[in-house]
C-alpha positions as CSV (number, residue, x, y, z in Angstrom):
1,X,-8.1,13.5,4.3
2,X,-5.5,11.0,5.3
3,X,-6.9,7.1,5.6
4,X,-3.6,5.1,5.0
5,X,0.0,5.3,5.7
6,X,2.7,3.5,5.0
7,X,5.8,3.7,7.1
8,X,9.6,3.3,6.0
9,X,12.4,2.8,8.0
10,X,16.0,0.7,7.7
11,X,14.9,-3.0,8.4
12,X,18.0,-3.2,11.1
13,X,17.2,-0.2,12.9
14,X,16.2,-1.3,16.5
15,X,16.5,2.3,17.2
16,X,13.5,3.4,15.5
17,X,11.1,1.0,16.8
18,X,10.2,2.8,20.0
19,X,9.1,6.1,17.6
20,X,7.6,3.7,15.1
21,X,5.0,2.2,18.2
22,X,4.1,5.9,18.9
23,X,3.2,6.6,15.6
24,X,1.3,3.5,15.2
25,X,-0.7,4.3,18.3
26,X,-1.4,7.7,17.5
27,X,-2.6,6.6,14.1
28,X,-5.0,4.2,15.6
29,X,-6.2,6.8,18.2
30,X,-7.2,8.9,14.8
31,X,-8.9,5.7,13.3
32,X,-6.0,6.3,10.3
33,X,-4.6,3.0,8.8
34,X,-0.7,2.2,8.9
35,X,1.2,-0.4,7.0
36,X,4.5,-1.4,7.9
37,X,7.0,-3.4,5.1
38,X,7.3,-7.1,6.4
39,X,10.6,-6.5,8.5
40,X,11.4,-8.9,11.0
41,X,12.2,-6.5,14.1
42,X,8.2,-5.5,13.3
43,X,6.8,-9.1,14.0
44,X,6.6,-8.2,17.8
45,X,3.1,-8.0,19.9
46,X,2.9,-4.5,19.3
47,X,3.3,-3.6,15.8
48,X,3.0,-7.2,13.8
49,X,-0.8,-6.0,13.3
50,X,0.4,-3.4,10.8
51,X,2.7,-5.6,8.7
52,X,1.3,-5.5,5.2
53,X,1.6,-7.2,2.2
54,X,3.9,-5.5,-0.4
55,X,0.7,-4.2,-2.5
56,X,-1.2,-3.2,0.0
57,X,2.2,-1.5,1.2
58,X,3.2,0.4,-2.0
59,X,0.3,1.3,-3.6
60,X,-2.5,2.1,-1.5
61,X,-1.0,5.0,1.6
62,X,-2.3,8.8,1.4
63,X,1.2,9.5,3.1
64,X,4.3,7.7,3.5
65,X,6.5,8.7,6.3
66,X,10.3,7.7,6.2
67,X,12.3,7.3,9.4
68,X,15.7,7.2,8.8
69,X,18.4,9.3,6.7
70,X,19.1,10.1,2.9
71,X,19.2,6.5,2.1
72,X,16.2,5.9,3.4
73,X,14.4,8.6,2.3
74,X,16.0,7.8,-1.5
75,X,14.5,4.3,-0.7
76,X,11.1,5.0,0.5
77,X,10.9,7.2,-2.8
């Protein structure tokens, strides 16, 4: 069962954060936890709730989604 996930994206992606709020509302809909790296496009009204710290970030998700390209994907790995 999934709890925790931690989502990944380019910190200078504006385009992402539109898909990044749908995922974060479906995930709360489900009662499933998300953590989001401490970017600064995040720290906004709708997804500065799910800004974790770095531990709590990397080490604790039962999925990590990445939203992005092969960098990103390399990264988030």
């Amino acid at each position: 069962m999934i709890n925790t996930v931690s989502l990944n994206f380019r910190p200078d992606d504006f385009e992402s954060i539109g898909i990044i709020e749908k995922i974060s509302f479906l995930l709360k809909e489900k009662a499933i936890t998300l953590h989001l790296p401490d970017y600064r496009i995040l720290h906004n009204e709708v997804l500065s709730e799910f800004i974790a710290d770095e531990k709590e970030y990397l080490q604790s998700p039962d999925l990590v989604i990445a939203i992005g390209g092969d960098g990103t994907f390399l990264k988030t790995a």
